[in-house]
N, C-alpha and C positions, 0 to 999 in steps of 0.2 A: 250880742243878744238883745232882745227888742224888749224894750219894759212893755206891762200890760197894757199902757196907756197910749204906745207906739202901734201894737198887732190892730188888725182892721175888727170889725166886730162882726163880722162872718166869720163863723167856726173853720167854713171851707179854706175860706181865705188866708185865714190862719196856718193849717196846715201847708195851703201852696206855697207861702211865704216862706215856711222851714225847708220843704222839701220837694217844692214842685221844679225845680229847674233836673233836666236831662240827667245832669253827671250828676247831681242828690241822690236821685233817687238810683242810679245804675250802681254808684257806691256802696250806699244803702244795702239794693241786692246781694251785693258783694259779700256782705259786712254779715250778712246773713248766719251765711253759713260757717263763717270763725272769721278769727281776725286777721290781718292782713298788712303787709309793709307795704311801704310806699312804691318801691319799684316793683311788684306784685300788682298793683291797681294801676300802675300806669302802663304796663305792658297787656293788663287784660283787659281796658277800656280803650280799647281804640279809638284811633281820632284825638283824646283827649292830652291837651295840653301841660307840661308839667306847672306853669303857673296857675293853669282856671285849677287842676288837681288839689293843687297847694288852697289855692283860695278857696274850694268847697271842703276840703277838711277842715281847715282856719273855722270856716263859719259853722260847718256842721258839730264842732267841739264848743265853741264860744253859744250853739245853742242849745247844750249838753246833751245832744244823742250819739255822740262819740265819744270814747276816750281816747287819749293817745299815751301809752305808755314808752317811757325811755330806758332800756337798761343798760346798765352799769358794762358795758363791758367795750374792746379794743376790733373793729370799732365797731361805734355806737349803735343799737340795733333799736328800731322803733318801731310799735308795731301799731295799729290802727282797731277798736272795736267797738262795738254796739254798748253802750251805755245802758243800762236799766229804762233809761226813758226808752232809749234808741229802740230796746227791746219791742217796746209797747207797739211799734209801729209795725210788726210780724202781721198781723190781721189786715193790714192794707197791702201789702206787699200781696200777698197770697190772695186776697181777693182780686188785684189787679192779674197775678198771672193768670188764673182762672177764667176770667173776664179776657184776658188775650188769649189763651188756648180756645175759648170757645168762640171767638171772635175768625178767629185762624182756620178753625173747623168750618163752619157757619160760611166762611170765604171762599173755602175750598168744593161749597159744595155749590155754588153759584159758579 
């Protein structure tokens, strides 16, 4: 997690830094709609690696918009979800699909 005195001092920039790489924000999407185990996200993001996976939930929990829960049981089941911060970031999400459907639209008719 980046201390205040690490993030850049654009707000934007800020946010790219949390969540602007590819598999962030596809996760993210993901994360949406409930939560999610690991082999569940690595079978429905295609392409993606099970290291960079590992490494984007590492960071996206270490900069608390995820949680990751472990339970107790044989074996061990972990499931992956939006944290309260994480929550906050609904309004971006949904403005970008909007912004791509009308984007899509908009293309289709050129």
């Amino acid at each position: 997690m980046l201390t205040k005195e690490e993030m850049p001092d654009c707000p934007v920039a800020t946010t790219v830094e949390l969540i602007g790489s590819k598999w962030k924000l596809l996760i993210i999407r993901n994360l949406l709609t409930r939560p999610w185990r690991f082999n569940e996200l690595k079978k429905d993001l295609s392409g993606i690696s099970q290291k960079v996976l590992t490494d984007n939930l590492h960071s996206l929990e270490a900069d608390n918009i995820i949680t990751r829960t472990v339970y107790p049981e044989v074996p061990p089941r972990v499931e992956y979800a939006l944290s309260e911060l994480g929550e906050t970031l609904r309004p971006i999400l949904d403005s970008m699909v909007a912004w791509g459907e009308s984007y899509k639209a908009d293309a289709a008719d050129t």
